[in-house]
Structure formats: C-alpha cells, structure tokens
C-alpha distance (Angstrom), angle and dihedral (degrees) to the residues before:
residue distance angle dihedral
X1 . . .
X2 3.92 . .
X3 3.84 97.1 .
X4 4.11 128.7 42.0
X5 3.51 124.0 -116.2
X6 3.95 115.3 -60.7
X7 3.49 88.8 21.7
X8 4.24 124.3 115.0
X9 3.68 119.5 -116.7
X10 3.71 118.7 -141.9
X11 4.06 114.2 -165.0
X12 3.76 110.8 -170.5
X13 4.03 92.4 -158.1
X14 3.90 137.9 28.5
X15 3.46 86.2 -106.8
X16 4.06 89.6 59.1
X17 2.93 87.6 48.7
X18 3.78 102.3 53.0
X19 3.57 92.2 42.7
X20 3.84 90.4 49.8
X21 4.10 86.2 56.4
X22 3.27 100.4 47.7
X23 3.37 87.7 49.1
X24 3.64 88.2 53.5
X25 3.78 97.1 47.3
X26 3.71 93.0 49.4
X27 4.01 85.7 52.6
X28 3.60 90.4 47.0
X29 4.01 86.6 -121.4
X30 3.55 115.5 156.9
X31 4.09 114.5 -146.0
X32 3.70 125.5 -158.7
X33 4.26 109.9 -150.5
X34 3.78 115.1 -127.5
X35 3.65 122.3 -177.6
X36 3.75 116.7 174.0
X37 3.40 89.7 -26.6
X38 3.94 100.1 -124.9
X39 3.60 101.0 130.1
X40 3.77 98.9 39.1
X41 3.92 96.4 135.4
X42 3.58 86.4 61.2
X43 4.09 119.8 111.2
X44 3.61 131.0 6.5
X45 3.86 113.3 -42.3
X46 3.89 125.4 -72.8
X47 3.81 119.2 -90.2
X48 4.13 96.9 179.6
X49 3.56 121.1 121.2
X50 3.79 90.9 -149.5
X51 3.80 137.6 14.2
X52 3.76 128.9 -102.8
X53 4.19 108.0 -153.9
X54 3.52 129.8 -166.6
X55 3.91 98.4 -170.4
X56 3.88 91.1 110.1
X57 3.70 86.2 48.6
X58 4.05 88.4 89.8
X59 3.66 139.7 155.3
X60 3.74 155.3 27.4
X61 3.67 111.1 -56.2
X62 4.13 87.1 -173.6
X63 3.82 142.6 -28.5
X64 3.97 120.7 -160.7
X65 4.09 95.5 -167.8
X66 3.82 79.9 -168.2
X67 3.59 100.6 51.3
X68 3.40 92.2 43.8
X69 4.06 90.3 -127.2
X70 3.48 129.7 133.1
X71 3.82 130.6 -178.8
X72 3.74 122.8 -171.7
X73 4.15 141.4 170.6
X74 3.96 105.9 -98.4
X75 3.96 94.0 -115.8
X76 4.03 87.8 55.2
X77 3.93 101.9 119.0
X78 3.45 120.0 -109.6
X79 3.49 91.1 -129.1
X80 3.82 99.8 60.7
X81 3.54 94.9 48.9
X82 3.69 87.7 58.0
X83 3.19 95.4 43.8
X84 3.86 90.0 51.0
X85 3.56 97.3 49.5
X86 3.99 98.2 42.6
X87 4.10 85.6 67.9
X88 3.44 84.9 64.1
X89 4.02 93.0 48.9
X90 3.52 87.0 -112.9
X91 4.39 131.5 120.3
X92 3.47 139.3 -176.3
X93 4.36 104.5 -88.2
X94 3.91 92.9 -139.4
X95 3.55 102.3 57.5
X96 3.50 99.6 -137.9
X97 3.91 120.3 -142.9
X98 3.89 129.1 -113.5
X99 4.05 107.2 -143.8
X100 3.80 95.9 -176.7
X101 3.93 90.0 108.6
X102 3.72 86.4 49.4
X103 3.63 100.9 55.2
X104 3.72 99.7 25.1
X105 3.94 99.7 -122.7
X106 3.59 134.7 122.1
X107 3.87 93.9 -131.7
X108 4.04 116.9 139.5
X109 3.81 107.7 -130.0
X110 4.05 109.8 -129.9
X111 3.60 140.3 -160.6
X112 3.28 106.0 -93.7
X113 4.06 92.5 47.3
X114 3.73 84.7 59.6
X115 3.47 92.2 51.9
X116 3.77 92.8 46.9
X117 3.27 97.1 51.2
X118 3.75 101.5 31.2
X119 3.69 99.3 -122.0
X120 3.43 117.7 -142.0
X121 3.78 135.5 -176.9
X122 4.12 141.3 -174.4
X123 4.14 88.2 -73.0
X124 3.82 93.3 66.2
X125 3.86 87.6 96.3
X126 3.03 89.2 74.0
X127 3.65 117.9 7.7
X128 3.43 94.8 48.3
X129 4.09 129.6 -123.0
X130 3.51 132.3 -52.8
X131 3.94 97.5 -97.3
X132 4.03 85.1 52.3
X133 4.07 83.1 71.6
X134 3.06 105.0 42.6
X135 3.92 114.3 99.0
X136 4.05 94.0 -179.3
X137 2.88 155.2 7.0
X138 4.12 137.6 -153.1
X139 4.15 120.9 -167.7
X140 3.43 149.3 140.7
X141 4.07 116.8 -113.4
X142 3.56 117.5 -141.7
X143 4.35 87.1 -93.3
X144 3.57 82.2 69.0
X145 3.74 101.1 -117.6
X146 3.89 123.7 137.8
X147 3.59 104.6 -117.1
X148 4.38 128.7 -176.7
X149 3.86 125.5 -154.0
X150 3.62 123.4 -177.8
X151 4.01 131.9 -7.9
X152 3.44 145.1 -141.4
X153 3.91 109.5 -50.5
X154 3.77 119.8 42.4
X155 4.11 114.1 -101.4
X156 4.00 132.3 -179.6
X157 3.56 108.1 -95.7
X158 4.34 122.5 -137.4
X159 3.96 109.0 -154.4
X160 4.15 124.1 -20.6
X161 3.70 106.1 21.8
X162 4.16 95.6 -156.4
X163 3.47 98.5 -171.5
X164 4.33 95.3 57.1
X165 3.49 78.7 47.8
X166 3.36 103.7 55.3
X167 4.05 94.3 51.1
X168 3.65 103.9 74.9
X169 3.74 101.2 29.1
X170 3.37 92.8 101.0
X171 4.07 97.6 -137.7
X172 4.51 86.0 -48.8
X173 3.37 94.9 118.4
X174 3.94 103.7 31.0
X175 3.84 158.9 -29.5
X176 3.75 110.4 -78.3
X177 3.34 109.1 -134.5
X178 4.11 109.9 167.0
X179 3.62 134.7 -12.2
X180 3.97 141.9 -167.9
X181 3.69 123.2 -135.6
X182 3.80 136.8 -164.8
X183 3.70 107.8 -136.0
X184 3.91 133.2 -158.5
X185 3.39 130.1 -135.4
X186 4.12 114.4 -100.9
X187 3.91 112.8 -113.8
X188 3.64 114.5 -126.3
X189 3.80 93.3 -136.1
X190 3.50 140.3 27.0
X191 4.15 133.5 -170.2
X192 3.31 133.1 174.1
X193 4.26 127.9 -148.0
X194 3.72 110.6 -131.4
X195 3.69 119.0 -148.8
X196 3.68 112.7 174.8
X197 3.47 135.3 -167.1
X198 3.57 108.9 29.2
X199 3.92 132.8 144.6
X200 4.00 116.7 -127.4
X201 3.98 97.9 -90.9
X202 3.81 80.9 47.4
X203 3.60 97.7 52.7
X204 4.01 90.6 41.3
X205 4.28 90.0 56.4
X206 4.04 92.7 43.3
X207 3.95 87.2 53.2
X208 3.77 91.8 34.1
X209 3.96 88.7 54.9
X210 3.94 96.6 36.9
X211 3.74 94.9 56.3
X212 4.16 94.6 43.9
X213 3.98 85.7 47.4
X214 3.97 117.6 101.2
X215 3.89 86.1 -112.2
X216 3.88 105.7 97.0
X217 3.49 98.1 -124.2
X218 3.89 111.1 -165.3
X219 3.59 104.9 -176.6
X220 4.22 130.0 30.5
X221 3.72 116.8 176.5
X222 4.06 139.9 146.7
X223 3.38 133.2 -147.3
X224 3.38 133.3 -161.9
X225 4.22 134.2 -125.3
X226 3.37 101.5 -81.8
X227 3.40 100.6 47.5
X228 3.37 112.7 103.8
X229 3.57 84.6 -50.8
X230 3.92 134.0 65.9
X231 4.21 81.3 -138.4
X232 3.44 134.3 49.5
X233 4.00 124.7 -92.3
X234 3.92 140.0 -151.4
X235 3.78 117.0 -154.7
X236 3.78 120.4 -161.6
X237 3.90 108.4 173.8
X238 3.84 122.1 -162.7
X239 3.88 123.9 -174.2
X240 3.74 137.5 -168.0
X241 3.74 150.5 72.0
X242 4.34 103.9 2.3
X243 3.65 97.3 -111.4
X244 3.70 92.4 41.4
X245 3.78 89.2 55.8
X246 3.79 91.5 44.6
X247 3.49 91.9 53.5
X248 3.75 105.0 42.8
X249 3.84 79.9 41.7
X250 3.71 92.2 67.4
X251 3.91 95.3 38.6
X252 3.98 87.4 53.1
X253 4.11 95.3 60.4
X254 3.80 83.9 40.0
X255 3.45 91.9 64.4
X256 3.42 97.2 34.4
X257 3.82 98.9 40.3
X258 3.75 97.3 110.9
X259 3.86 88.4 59.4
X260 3.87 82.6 63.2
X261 3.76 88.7 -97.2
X262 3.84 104.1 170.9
X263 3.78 127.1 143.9
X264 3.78 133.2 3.1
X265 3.58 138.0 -135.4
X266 4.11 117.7 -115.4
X267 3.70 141.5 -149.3
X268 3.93 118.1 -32.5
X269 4.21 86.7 4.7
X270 3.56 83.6 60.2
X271 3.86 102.7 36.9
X272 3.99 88.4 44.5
X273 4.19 92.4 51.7
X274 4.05 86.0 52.6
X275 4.12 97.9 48.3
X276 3.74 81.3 49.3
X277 3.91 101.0 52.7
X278 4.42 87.6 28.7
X279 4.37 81.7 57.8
X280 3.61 93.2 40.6
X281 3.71 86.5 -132.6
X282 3.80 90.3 153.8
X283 3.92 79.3 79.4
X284 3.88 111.0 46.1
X285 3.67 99.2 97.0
X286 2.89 136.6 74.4
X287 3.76 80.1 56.7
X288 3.69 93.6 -150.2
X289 2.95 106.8 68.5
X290 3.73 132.9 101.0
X291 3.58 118.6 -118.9
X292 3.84 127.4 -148.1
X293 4.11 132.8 -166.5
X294 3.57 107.7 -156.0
X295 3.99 122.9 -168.3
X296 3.58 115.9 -162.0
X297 4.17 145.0 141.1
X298 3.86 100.4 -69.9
X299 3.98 87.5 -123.1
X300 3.93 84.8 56.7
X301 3.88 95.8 62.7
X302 3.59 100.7 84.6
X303 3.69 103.4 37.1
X304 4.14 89.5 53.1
X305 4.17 87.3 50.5
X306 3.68 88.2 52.6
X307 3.54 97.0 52.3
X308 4.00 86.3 41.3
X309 4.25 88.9 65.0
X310 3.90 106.3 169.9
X311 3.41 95.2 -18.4
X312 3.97 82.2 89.8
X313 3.61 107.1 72.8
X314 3.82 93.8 179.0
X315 3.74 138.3 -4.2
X316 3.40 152.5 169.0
X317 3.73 142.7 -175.6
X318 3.90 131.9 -134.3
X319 3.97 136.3 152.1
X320 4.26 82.2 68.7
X321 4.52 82.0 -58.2
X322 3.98 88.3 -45.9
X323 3.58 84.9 115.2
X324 3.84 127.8 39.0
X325 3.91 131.3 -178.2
X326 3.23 116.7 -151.1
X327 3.84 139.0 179.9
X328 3.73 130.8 -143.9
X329 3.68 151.5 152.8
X330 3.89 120.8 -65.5
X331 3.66 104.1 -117.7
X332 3.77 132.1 93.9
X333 3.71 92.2 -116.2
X334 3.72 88.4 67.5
X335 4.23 93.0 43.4
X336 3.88 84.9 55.9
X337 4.01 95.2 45.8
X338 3.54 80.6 49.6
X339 3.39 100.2 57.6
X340 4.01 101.2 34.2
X341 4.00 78.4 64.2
X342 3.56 98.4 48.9
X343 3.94 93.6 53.3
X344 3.86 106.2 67.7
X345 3.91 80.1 70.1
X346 3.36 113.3 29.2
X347 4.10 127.5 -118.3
X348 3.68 141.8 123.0
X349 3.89 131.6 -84.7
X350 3.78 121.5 -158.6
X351 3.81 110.8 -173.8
X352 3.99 86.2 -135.4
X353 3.46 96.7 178.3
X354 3.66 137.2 24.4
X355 4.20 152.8 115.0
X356 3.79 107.5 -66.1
X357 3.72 91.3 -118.3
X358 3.95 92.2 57.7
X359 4.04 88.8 43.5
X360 4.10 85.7 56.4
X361 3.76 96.2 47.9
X362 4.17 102.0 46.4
X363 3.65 129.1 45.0
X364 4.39 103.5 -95.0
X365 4.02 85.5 -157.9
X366 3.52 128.1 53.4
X367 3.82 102.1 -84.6
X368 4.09 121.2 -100.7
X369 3.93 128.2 -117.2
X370 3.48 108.5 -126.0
X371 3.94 89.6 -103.5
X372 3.34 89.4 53.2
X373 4.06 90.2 44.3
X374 3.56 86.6 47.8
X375 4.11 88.4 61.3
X376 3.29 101.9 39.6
X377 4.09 92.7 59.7
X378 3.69 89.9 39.5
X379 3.98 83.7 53.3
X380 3.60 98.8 47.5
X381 3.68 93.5 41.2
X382 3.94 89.3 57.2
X383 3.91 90.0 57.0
X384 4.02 106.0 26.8
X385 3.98 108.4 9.4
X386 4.05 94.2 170.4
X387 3.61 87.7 50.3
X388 4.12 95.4 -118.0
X389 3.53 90.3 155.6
X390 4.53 133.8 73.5
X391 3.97 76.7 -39.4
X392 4.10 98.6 -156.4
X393 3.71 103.4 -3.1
X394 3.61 96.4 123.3
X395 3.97 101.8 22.8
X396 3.89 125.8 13.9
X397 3.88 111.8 -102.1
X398 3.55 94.3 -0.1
C-alpha cells in the first residue's frame, strides 16, 4: 500500500487504482470512495481504514459535440464538463443536483459521484434519471480488476445490465473510474407557469394536468408559504426555441387558468427558482435538521404529509409530487414516524441528511425485504466478497 493507515490514497490511473485494491483486499483494508467530497453526509457512516480518491482521476477522455457523447475520468469536476459542453450549446439531460448548501461544504461534485449516486435533478420527469444517460461505465470491483460496461450509443441489454447497476450503488460494488454520457441539446429559452395559492391536492392536480398536457413541461414542483413567498407556489417549466416557449407558455395558463394560473416567470427568474428547488436549498437552514427525499406515486404525496402532522417541519414537492423533501427532527423516533406514514402508500425514504450518530443507528435507505436483502448480498458478493469497497454505506454489513 502507498499510504499508512488513516491516510487517503490517490491512484492517477485505473490501473493504480486496481493495484491499490488489490493491495487493499490482500491486507484486509477496507477503503471508503471519495470524489469531490460534496455529498459526504450522505449514507450510513464510513467504516474504511483508509481512503480511496479519485481527484487525480481527471479529464476528458473525448467529446463528440455532434454525437452528443461525452466521456470523462470520474474525478473530472462536474463543473468543467458543463462548462465544456455548454460552448457547444449542449447540457447534461438529468440535471444533476449540487448538495453543497445541504451539507455545508465547499466540495465540487464530480463525475463519477454522479454516477455513483445516480444524480438526479427537477428534469427527471421528463428526461429521465441519471443512469438513463449514462452509456458506460469503467471501474474497479472490489477483486481489483478493471472492468467496462456499456459504450457509446445506447443498446437493449439481455441479463445483468452493469452499467444501471453501477449508478446508484453508491461506490458498493466498485471504484468509478470513467463514464460516457448521452447529452441533450440546451434550450434557448426557458419559462415557467406560476400558479399560486394552492393547497397540496391542488398543487398535485395542476402538476398532474401540466405534465399530461401537449405542452412539454420539463419541470413541476410546489413550494410551500414560507418559501420565498408568504403563499404557496406551483412551478411548471417549459423550454425550447423562444416562440415555442411563448406559445406553449400561453396554452399552459389557458389550461390551467381556473387553478388561478396567471403569469409566468422568464429566463434567469426562472432558471434561478429551479437551481433552488433542484439543490433543495429551501432546506439548508436550520442546519439541524434532518432532511428526507421521499419517492412516491404523485397522488400519494399529500395523503403521506397528512399523516406526517408536525412531524414535517418543512417540505416541498417536485417530479409533478413524485418526489417530496421534507424536514424533521434528528432522532430515530421521528425516522420511524416517518416511515410508519410512508407505508399505507408505498414509496422510498432516504435519510438524506442527518448527524452521523443518527445515520449509524436508522436505516439511510429505504429498508430491504429479505428477498431483496437476499440479492443485494448475493450482488455485492459477486463484485467485492471481502467487502473492500464503501463497506455498509448503503446497507449495514453488506
């Protein structure tokens, strides 16, 4: 090993890095995966010895502005492939979330964190989720052998599709090391349809009826009084061509006009309302607090706030109410209120934010079945069977 114990270990190649790993395994060294270290409160607390880093891992391997492909080193920063990509009038579909605000630290999120963790933002209604851009995927299993998944064009998959695995593991299964992503073209417009003043249910049939409307909505989200606001407020974001925007602009407070549908927000007021509720920034303070993502059936949202009373201190819905934030107390009596109230309908809690202490006591991810348990440690075992790898961030002892 290059580095003692406690100390982080920075390959500058996939072959570093498998060497490093084996290494590690041989040892029987367990490494915890950082990245740019922007979402380190995220998932149960970290059991490695040392530190694997992919900082050195840096760079665009290529970009095909008229392919709309890009494939980059996992420690690239998020921000300079954007910035790469936007010269070319060109963005990353998914829209993937900054959690700086969140977790109060300065650290740049990078590509392979996104992949990791499947990074997801307000445009997954309709643009899909992180892993649905992602072409391929490179990374070193917990054996320490290189392996590749995927390529440059998207194809049907027979049996284990290793790159939708891969996004969402969270590091479990291995070290990122480069991935390939579909891009999207970047709309020369955007506007969003205000409609203010509605209750949950309300909220939930404006965003239900925007997003099965003609109008290519892109973006449906609800926030609540206190938000920037003293009254509660409706997003619907379209994007495009100007006069295509204008028009379905119009149509959308048309059909939403007896809502109370009236105006819209343009441009940067628009863009700077959607980084807001895509960063959950509504959220950061107090900085106490835990914080929750919730996935659930749209129609779902309200009923599981009602039965959450006071217990929610905050929250706010996006994905058209597929996804709610909410805010609570810090204690495991609240994380199992929680979850008692998101059961008569089904969903998914992540514990998104919370004291280490807190995040070590309660499952951070919605809690497995014993099927599904049963899976998971057959799956991990098949790629990292001494547990080398983010041993426990996602599930305890797996």
């Amino acid at each position: 090993m290059s580095a003692p114990e406690g100390e982080t270990l920075t390959p500058a190649s996939e072959a570093e890095a498998a060497e490093m790993i084996r290494a590690a395994r041989a040892a029987r060294v367990r490494l915890d995966i950082v990245g740019g270290d922007s979402r380190a409160g995220l998932g149960r607390p970290r059991a490695g010895a040392r530190r694997i880093s992919t900082r050195a891992l840096d760079g665009l391997v290529f970009y095909a502005p008229e392919e709309m492909t890009l494939c980059a080193r996992a420690g690239t920063p998020l921000a300079a492939i954007e910035a790469a990509i936007a010269e070319r009038g060109q963005m990353l579909p998914f829209e993937p979330a900054r959690s700086q605000a969140l977790y109060a630290t300065n650290g740049e999120p990078t590509l392979g964190g996104l992949v990791a963790a499947n990074v997801s933002g307000p445009r997954r209604v309709s643009s899909g989720a992180a892993r649905d851009s992602v072409l391929g995927v490179r990374f070193v299993n917990g054996f320490g052998e290189a392996i590749k998944s995927g390529g440059r064009v998207m194809k049907n998959v027979t049996g284990l599709d290793l790159t939708k695995l891969t996004c969402g593991a969270h590091g479990t299964l291995g070290l990122v090391t480069e991935a390939t992503i579909k891009l999207a073209p970047k709309p020369e417009t955007e506007a969003s349809v205000v409609v203010r003043r509605l209750d949950d249910s309300g909220a939930i049939l404006a965003m239900t009826r925007a997003l099965g409307s003609p109008y290519g909505v892109s973006g449906a989200a609800m926030l609540q009084p206190g938000m920037g606001r003293e009254f509660s407020r409706v997003f619907l974001r379209l994007e495009g061509f100007a006069d295509s925007v204008a028009y379905r602009t119009e149509r959308l407070i048309a059909l939403l006009a007896d809502l109370g549908a009236k105006g819209a927000l343009r441009g940067e007021d628009s863009a700077r309302l959607w980084r807001a509720a895509r960063d959950a920034t509504f959220l950061a303070e107090p900085r106490e607090r835990a914080i929750w993502r919730v996935s659930l059936a749209a129609s779902q949202g309200p009923p599981f706030v009602a039965r959450l009373g006071p217990l929610a201190l905050a929250h706010f819905y996006d994905w058209g109410g597929g996804l709610v934030w909410v805010a609570t107390d810090p204690s495991e009596a609240a994380a199992t209120a929680l979850r008692a109230a998101l059961a008569p309908g089904g969903g998914h809690a992540t514990l998104f934010r919370a004291p280490e202490p807190l995040r070590a006591r309660v499952p951070v991810f919605q809690p497995l079945s014993e099927t599904a348990l049963k899976y998971t440690r057959g799956i991990k075992a098949s790629f990292d069977p001494d547990g080398v790898l983010n041993y426990g961030r996602m599930v305890e002892g797996v």
